[in-house]
C-alpha positions as a Python dict, from the first residue, in 0.01 Angstrom:
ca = {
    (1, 'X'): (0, 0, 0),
    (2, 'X'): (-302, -77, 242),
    (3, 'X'): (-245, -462, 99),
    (4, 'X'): (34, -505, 293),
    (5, 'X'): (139, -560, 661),
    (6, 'X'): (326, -315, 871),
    (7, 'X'): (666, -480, 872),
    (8, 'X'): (674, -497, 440),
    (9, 'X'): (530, -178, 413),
    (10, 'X'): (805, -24, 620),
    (11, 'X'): (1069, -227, 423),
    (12, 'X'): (947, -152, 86),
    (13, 'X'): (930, 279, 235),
    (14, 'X'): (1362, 175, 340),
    (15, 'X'): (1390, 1, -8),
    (16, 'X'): (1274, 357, -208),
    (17, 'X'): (1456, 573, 57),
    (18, 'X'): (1774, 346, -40),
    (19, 'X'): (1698, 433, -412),
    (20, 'X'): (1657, 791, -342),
    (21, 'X'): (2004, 827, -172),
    (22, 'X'): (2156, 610, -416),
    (23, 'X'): (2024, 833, -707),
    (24, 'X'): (2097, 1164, -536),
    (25, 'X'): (2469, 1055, -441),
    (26, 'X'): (2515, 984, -846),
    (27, 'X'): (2344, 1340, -957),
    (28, 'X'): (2627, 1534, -826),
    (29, 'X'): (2569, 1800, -1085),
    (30, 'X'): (2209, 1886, -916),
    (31, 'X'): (2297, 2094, -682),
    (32, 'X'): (2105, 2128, -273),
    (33, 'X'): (1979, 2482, -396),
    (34, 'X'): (1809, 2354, -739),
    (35, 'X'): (1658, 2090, -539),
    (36, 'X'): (1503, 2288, -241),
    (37, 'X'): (1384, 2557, -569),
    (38, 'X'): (1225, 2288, -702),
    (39, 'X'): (1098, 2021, -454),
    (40, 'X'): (1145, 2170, -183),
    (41, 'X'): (1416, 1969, 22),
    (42, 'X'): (1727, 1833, -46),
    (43, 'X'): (2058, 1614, 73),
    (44, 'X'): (2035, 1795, 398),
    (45, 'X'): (1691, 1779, 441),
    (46, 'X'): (1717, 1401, 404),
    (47, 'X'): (1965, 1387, 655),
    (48, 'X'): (1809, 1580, 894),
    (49, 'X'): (1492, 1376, 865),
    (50, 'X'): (1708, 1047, 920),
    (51, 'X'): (1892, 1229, 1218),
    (52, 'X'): (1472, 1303, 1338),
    (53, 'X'): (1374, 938, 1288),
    (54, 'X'): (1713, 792, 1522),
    (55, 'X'): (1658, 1111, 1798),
    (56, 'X'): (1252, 962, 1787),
    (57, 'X'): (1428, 601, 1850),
    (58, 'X'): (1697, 720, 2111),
    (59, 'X'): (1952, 604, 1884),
    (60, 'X'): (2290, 778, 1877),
    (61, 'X'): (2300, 944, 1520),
    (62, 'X'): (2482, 1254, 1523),
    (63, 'X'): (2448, 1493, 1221),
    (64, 'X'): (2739, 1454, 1023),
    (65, 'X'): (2666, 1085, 1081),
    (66, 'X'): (2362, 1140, 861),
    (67, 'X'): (2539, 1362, 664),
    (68, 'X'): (2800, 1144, 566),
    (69, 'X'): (2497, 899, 515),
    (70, 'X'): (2320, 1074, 265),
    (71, 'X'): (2637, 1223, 56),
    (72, 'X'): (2827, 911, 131),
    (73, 'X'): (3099, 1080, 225),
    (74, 'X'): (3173, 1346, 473),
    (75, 'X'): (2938, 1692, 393),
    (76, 'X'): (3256, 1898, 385),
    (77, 'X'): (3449, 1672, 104),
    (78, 'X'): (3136, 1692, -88),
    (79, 'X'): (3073, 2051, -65),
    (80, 'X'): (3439, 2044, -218),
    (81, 'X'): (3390, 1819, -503),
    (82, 'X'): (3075, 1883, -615),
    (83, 'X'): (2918, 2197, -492),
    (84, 'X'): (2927, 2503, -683),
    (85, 'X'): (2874, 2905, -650),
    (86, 'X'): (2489, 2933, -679),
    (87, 'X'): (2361, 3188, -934),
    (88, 'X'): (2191, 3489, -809),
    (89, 'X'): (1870, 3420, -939),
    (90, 'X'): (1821, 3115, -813),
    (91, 'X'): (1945, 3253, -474),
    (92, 'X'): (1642, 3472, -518),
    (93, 'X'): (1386, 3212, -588),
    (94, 'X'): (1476, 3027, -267),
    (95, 'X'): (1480, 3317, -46),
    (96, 'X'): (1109, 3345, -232),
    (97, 'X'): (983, 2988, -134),
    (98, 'X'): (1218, 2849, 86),
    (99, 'X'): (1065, 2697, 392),
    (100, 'X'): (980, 2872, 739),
}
């Protein structure tokens, strides 16, 4: 990515970010919990970090904002839809590795 200027570096970062979203907001049946076990971060993290990048900017972003954002749709209605009791075991594993 060193080949390229500033400006299309940043756009092609937006264009993969885009994808990410995109993909994540069609894999409803991976849930936050499997993702933070696995990669450590998930919908919210995403968010958050977009929330981060506007507060960096000054730009009025508020959480659910970047919430509704990411899930495209409010957090709440997809916590409804698509969210689902998380086994105890994998409860376990993130309390193991989950992030300080």
């Amino acid at each position: 990515m060193d080949q390229f200027d500033d400006q299309t570096r940043t756009e092609l970062e937006a264009a993969a970010f885009r994808r990410l979203v995109d993909h994540l907001r069609t894999r409803t049946d991976v849930q936050n919990l499997d993702l933070m076990n696995l990669a450590g971060f998930c919908r919210n993290c995403l968010s958050n970090w977009l929330k981060d990048a506007a507060d960096v900017r000054s730009l009025p972003l508020s959480k659910e904002e970047s919430r509704t954002h990411v899930y495209g749709m409010p957090y709440g209605e997809w916590k409804a839809l698509h969210q689902t009791e998380a086994a105890p075991d994998k409860l376990a594993a993130f309390e193991t590795a989950k992030p300080h």
